[in-house]
mmCIF file of the C-alpha atoms, coordinates in Angstrom:
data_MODEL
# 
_entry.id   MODEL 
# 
loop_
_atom_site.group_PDB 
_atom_site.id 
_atom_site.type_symbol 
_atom_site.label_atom_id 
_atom_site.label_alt_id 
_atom_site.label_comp_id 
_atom_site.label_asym_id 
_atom_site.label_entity_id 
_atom_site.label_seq_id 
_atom_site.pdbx_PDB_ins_code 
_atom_site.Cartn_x 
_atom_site.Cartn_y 
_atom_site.Cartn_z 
_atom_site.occupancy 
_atom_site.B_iso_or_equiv 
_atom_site.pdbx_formal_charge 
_atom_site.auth_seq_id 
_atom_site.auth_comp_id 
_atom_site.auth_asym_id 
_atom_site.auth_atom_id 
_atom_site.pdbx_PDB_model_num 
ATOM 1   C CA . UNK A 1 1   ? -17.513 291.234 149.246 1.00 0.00 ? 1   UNK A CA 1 
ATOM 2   C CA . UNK A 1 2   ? -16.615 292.516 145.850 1.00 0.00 ? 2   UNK A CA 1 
ATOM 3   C CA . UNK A 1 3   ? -13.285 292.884 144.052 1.00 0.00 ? 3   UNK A CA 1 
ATOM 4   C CA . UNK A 1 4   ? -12.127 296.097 143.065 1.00 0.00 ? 4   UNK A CA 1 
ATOM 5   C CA . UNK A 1 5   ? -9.343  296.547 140.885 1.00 0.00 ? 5   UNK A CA 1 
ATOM 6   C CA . UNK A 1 6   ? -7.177  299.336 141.486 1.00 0.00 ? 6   UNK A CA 1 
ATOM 7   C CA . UNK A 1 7   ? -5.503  301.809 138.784 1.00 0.00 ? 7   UNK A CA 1 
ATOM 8   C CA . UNK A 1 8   ? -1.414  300.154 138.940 1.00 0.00 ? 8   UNK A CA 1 
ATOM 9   C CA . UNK A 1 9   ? -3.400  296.315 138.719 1.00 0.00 ? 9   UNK A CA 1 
ATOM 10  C CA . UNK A 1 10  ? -5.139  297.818 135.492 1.00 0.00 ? 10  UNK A CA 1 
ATOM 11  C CA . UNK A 1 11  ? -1.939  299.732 133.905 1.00 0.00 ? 11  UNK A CA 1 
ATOM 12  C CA . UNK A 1 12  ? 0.124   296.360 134.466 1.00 0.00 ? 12  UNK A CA 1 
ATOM 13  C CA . UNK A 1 13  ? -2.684  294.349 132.623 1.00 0.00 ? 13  UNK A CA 1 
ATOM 14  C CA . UNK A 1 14  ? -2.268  296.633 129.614 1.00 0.00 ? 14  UNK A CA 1 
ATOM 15  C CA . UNK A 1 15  ? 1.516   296.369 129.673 1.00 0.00 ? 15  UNK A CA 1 
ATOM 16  C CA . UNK A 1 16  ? 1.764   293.398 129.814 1.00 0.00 ? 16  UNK A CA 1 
ATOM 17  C CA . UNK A 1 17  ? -1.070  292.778 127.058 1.00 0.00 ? 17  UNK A CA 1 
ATOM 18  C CA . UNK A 1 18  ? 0.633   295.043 124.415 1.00 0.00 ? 18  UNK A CA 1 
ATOM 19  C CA . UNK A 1 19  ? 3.773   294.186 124.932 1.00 0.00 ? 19  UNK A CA 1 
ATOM 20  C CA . UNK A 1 20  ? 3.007   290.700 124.334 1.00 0.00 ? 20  UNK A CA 1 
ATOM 21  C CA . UNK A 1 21  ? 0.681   291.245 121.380 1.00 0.00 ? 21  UNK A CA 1 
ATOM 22  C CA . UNK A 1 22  ? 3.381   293.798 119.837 1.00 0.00 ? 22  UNK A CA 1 
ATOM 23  C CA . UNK A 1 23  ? 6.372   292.646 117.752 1.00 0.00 ? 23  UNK A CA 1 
ATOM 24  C CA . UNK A 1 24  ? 8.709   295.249 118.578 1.00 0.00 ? 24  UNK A CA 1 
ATOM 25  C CA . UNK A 1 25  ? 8.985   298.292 121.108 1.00 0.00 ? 25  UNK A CA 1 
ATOM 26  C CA . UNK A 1 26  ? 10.691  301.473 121.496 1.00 0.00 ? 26  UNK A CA 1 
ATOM 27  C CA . UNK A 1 27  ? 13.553  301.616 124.471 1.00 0.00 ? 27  UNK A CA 1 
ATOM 28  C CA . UNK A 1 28  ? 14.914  305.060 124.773 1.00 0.00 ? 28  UNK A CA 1 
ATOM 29  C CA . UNK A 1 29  ? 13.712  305.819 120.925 1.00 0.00 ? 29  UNK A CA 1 
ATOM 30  C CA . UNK A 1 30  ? 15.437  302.216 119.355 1.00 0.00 ? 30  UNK A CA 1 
ATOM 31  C CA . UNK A 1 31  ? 13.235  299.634 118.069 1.00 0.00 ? 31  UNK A CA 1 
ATOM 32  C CA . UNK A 1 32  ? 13.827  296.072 119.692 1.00 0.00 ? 32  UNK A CA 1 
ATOM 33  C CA . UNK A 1 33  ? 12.125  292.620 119.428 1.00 0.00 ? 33  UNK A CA 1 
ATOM 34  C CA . UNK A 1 34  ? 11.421  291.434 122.644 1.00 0.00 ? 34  UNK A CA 1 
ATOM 35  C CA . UNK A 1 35  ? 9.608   288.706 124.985 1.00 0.00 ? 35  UNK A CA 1 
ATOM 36  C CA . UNK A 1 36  ? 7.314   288.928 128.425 1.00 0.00 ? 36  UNK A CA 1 
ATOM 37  C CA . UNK A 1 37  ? 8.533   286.569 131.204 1.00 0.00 ? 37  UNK A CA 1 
ATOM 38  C CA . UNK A 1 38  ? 7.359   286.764 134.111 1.00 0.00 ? 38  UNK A CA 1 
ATOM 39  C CA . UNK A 1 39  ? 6.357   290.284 134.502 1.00 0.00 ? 39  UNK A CA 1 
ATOM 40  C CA . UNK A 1 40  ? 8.757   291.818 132.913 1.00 0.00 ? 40  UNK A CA 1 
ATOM 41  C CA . UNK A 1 41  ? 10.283  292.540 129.246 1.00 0.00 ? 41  UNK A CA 1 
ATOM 42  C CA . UNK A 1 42  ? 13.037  290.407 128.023 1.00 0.00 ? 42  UNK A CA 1 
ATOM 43  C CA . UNK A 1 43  ? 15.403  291.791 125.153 1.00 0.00 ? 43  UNK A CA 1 
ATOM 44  C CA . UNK A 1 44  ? 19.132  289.756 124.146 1.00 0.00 ? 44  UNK A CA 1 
ATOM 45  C CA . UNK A 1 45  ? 21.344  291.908 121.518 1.00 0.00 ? 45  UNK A CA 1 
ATOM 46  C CA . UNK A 1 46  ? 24.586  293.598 121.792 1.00 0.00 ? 46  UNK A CA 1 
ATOM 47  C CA . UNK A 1 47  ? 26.845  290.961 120.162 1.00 0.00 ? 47  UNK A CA 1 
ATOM 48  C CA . UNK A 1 48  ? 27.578  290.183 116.556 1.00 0.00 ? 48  UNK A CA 1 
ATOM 49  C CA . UNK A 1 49  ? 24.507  289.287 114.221 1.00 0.00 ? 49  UNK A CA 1 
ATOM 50  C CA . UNK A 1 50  ? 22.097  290.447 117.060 1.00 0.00 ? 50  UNK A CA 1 
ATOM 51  C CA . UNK A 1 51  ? 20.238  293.797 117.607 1.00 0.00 ? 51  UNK A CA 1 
ATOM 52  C CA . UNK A 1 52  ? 22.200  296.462 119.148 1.00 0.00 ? 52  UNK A CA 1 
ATOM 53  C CA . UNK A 1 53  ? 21.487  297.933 122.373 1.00 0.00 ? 53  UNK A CA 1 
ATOM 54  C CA . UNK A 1 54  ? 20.421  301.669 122.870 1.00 0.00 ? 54  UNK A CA 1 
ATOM 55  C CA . UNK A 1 55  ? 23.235  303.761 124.888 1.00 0.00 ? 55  UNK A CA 1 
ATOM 56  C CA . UNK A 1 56  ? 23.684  304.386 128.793 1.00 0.00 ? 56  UNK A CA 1 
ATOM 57  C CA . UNK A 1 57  ? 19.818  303.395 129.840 1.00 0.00 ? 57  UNK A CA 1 
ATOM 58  C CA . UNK A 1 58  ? 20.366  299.925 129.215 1.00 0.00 ? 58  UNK A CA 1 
ATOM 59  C CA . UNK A 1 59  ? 22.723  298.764 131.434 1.00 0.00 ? 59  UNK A CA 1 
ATOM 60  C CA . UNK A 1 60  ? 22.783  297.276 134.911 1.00 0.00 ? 60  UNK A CA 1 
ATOM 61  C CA . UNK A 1 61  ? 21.285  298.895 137.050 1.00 0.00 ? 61  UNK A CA 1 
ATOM 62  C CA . UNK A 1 62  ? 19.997  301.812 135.259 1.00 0.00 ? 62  UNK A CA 1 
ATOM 63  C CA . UNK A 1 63  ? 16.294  302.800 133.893 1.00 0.00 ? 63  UNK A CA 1 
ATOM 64  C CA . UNK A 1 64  ? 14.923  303.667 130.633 1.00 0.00 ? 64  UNK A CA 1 
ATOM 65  C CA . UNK A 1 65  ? 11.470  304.095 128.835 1.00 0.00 ? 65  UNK A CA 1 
ATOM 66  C CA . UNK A 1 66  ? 9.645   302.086 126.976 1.00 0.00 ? 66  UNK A CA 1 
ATOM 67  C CA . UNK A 1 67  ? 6.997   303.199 124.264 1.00 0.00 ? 67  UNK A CA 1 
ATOM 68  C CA . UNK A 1 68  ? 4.706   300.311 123.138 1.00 0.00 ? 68  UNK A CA 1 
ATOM 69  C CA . UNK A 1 69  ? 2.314   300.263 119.672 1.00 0.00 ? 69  UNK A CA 1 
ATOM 70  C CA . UNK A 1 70  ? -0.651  299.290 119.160 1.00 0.00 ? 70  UNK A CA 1 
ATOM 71  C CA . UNK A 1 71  ? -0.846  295.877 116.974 1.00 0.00 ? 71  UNK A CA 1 
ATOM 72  C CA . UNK A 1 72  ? -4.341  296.722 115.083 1.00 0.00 ? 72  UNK A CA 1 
ATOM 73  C CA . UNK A 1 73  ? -3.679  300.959 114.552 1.00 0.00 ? 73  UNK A CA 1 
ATOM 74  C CA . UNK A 1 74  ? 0.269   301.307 115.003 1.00 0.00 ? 74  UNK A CA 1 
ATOM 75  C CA . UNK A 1 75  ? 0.128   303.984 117.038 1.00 0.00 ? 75  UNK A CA 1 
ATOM 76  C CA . UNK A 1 76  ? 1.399   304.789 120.347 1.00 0.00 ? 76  UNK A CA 1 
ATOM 77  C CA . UNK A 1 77  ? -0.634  302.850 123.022 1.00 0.00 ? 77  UNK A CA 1 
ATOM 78  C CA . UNK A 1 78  ? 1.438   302.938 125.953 1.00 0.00 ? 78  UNK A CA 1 
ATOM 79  C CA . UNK A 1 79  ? 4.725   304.472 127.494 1.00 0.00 ? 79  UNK A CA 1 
ATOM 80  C CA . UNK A 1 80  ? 6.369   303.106 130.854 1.00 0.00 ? 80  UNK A CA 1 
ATOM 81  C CA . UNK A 1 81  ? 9.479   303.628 132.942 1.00 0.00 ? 81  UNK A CA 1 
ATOM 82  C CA . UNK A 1 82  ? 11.874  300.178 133.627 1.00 0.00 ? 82  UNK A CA 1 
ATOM 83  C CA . UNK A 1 83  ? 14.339  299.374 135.859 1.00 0.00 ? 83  UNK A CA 1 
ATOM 84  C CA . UNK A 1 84  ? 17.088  297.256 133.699 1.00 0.00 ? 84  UNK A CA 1 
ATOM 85  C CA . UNK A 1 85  ? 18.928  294.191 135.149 1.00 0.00 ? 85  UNK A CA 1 
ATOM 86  C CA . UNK A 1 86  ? 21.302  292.176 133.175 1.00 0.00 ? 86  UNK A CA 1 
ATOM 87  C CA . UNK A 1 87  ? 20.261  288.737 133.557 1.00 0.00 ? 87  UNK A CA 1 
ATOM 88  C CA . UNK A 1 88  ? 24.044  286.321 134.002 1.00 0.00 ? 88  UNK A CA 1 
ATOM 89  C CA . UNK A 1 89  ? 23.921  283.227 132.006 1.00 0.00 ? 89  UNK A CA 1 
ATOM 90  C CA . UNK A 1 90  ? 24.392  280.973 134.938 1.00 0.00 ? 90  UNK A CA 1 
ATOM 91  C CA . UNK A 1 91  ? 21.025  282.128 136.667 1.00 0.00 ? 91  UNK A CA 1 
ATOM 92  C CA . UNK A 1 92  ? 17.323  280.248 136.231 1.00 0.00 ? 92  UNK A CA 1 
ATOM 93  C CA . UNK A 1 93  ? 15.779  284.064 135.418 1.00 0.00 ? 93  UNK A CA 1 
ATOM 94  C CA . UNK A 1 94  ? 18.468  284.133 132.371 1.00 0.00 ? 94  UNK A CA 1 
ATOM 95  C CA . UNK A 1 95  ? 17.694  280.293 131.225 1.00 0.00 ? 95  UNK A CA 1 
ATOM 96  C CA . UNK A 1 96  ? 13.567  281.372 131.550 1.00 0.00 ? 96  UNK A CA 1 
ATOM 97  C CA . UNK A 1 97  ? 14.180  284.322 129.298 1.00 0.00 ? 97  UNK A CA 1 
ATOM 98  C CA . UNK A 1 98  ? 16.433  282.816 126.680 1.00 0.00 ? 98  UNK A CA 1 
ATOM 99  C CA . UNK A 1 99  ? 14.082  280.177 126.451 1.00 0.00 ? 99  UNK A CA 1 
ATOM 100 C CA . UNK A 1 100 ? 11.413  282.411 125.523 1.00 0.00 ? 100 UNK A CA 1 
ATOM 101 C CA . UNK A 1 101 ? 13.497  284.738 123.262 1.00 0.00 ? 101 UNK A CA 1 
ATOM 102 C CA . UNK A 1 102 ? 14.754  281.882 121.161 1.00 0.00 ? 102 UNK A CA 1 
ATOM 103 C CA . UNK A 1 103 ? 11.735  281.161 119.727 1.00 0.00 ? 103 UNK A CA 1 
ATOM 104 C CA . UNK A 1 104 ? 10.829  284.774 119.026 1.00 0.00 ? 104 UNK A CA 1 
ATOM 105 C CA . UNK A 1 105 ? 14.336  284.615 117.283 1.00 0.00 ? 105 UNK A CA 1 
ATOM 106 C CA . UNK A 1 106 ? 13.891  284.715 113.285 1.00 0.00 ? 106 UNK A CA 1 
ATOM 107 C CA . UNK A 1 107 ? 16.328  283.514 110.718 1.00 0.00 ? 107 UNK A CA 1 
ATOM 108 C CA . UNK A 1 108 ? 18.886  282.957 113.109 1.00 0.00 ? 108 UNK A CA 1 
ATOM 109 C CA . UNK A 1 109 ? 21.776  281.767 111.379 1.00 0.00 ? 109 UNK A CA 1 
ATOM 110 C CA . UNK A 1 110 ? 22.945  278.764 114.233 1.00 0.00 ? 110 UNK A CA 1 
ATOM 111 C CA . UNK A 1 111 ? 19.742  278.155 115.530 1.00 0.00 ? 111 UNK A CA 1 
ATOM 112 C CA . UNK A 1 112 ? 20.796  275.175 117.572 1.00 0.00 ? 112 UNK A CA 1 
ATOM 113 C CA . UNK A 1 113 ? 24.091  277.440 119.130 1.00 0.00 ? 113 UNK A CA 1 
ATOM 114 C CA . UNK A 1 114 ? 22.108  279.990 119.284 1.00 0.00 ? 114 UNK A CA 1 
ATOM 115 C CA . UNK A 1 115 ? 22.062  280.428 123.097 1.00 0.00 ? 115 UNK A CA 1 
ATOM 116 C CA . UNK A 1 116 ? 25.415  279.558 123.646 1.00 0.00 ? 116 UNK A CA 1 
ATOM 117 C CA . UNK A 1 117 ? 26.496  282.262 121.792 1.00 0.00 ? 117 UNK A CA 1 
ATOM 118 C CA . UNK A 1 118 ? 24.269  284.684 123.514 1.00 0.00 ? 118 UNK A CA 1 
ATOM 119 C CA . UNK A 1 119 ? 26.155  283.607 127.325 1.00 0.00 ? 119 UNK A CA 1 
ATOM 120 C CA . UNK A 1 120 ? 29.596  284.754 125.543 1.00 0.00 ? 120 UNK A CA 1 
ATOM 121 C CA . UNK A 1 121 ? 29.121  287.640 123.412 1.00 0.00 ? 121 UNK A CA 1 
ATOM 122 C CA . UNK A 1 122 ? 25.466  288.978 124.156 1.00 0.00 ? 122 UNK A CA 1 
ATOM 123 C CA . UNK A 1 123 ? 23.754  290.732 127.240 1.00 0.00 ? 123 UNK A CA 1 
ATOM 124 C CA . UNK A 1 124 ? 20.141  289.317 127.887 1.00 0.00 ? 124 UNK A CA 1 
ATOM 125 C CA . UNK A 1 125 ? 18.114  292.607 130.184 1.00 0.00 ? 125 UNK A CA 1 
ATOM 126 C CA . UNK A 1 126 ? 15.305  292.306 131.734 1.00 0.00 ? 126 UNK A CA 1 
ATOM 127 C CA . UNK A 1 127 ? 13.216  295.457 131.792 1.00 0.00 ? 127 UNK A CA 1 
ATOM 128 C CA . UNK A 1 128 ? 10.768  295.739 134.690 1.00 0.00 ? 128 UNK A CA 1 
ATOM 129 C CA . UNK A 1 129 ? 8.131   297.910 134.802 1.00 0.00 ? 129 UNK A CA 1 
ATOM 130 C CA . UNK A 1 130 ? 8.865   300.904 137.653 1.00 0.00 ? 130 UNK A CA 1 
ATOM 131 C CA . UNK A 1 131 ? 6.461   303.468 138.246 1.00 0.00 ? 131 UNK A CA 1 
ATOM 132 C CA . UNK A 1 132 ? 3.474   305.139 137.099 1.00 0.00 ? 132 UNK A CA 1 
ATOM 133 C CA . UNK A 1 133 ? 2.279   304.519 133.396 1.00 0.00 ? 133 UNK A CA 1 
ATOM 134 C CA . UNK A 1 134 ? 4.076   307.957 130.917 1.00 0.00 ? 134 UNK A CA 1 
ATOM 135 C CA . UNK A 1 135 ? 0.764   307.933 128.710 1.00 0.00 ? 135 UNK A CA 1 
ATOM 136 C CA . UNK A 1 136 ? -2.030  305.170 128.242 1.00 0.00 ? 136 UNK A CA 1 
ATOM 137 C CA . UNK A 1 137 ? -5.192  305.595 126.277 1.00 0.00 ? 137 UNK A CA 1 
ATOM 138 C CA . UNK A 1 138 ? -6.909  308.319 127.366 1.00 0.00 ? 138 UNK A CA 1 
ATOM 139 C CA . UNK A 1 139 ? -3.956  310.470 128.893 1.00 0.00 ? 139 UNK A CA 1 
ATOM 140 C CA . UNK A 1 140 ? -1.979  310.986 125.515 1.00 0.00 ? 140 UNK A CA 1 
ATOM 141 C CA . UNK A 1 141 ? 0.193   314.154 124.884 1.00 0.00 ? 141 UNK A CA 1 
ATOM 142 C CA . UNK A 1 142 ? -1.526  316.710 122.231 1.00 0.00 ? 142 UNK A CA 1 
ATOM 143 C CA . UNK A 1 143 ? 0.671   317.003 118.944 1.00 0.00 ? 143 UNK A CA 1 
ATOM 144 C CA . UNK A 1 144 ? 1.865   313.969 116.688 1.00 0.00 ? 144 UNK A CA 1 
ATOM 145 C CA . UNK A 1 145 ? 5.028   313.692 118.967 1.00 0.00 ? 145 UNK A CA 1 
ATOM 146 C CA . UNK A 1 146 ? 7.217   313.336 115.936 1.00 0.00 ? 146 UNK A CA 1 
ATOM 147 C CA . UNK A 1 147 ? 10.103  314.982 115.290 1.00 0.00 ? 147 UNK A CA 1 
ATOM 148 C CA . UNK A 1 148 ? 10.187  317.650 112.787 1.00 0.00 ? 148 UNK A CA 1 
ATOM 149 C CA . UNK A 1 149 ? 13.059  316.748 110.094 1.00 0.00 ? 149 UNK A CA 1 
ATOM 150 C CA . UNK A 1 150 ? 16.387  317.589 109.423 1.00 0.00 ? 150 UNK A CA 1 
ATOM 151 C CA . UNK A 1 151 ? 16.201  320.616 107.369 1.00 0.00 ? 151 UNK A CA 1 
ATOM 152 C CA . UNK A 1 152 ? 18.171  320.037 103.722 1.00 0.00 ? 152 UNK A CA 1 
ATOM 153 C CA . UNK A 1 153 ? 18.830  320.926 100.394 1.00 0.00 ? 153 UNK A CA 1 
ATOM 154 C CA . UNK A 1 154 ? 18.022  317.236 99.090  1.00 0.00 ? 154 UNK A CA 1 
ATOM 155 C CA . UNK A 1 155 ? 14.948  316.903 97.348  1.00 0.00 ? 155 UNK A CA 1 
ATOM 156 C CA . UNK A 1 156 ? 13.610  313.831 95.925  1.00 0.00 ? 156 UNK A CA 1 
ATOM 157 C CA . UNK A 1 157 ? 11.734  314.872 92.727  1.00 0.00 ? 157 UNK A CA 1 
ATOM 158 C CA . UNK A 1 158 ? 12.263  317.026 89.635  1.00 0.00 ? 158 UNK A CA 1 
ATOM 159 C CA . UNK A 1 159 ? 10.465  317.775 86.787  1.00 0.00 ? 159 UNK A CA 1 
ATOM 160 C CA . UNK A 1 160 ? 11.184  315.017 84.354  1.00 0.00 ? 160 UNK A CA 1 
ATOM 161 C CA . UNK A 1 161 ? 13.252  316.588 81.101  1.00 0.00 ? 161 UNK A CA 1 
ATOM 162 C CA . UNK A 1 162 ? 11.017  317.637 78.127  1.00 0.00 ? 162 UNK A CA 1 
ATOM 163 C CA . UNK A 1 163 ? 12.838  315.493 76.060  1.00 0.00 ? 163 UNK A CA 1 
ATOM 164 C CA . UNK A 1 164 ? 13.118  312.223 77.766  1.00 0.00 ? 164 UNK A CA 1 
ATOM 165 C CA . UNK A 1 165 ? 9.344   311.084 76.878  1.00 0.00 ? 165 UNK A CA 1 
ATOM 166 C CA . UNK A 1 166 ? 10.677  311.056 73.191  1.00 0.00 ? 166 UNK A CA 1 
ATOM 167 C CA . UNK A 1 167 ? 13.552  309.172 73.795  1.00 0.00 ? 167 UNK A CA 1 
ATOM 168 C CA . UNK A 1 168 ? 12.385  306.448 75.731  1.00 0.00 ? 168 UNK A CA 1 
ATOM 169 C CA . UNK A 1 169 ? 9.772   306.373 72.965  1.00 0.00 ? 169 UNK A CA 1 
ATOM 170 C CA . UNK A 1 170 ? 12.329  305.885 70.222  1.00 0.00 ? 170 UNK A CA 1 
ATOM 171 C CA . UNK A 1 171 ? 14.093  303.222 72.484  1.00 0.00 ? 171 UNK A CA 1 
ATOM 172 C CA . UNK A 1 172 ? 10.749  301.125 72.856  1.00 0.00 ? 172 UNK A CA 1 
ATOM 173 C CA . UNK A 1 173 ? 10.152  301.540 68.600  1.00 0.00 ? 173 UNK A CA 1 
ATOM 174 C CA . UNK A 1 174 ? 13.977  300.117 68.235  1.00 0.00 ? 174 UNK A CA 1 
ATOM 175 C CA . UNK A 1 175 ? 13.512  297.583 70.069  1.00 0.00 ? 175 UNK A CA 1 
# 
């Protein structure tokens, strides 16, 4: 009898690899740092000195999508939908992912009341994987995917002035 993995075992084995290998991900176009626990993506922020939280997908309840790099090439590697559930400091799933997210936390500046602030002021989410994988290697959108920019009348170089060679000359000779 052989084993035969099926297409949603392999697309949750790359998830969960590059999340884990990544540093940060994209949730509805905001960068976040992030852990995995237990088959799912952890994020805390929200509250003062902590990341802010992207608008009305993350909340209770509601879904959102998350874009994932690549560690070696920095590109896109993989997109997926999440269901998001607010983890309540009381609850085993919350103490698991603070646990982990702590010591992803860098430079935090009350490391050992760290978590106590995040129960009062901060949300902890837990962002579950839902549905079929947006793009993976091999089924990538054509185009960059970037967004073309803001058109404006700011410019960041000019010619330098004809004179200023000869004065900063002079200065250098002064000196």
């Amino acid at each position: 009898m052989t084993d035969t993995v099926t297409q949603p075992q392999l697309d949750q084995a790359l998830i969960e690899e590059a999340v884990k290998k990544s540093g940060l991900l994209w949730a509805d176009g905001q960068a976040l740092w992030h852990a995995w626990v237990d088959g799912a993506v952890v994020v805390v922020g929200g509250g003062p000195g902590e990341q802010p939280l992207p608008g009305p997908g993350l909340t209770d309840g509601g879904t959102a999508t998350v874009t994932v790099r690549s560690k070696d090439k920095g590109g896109r590697l993989v997109v997926f939908p999440v269901r998001v559930t607010e983890l309540r400091p009381d609850g085993e799933a919350w103490t698991a992912a603070v646990e982990e997210l702590k010591g992803k936390r860098l430079n935090a500046p009350d490391a050992a009341t760290m978590t106590l602030r995040w129960a009062r002021e901060c949300r902890v989410l837990r962002l579950e994987p839902a549905g079929d994988l947006l793009e993976r290697p091999g089924a990538m959108p054509d185009g960059r995917g970037a967004a073309a920019p803001v058109p404006t009348a700011a410019i960041t170089r000019r010619p330098i002035p004809a004179g200023l060679p000869k004065l900063l000359l002079r200065r250098r000779r002064k000196a």
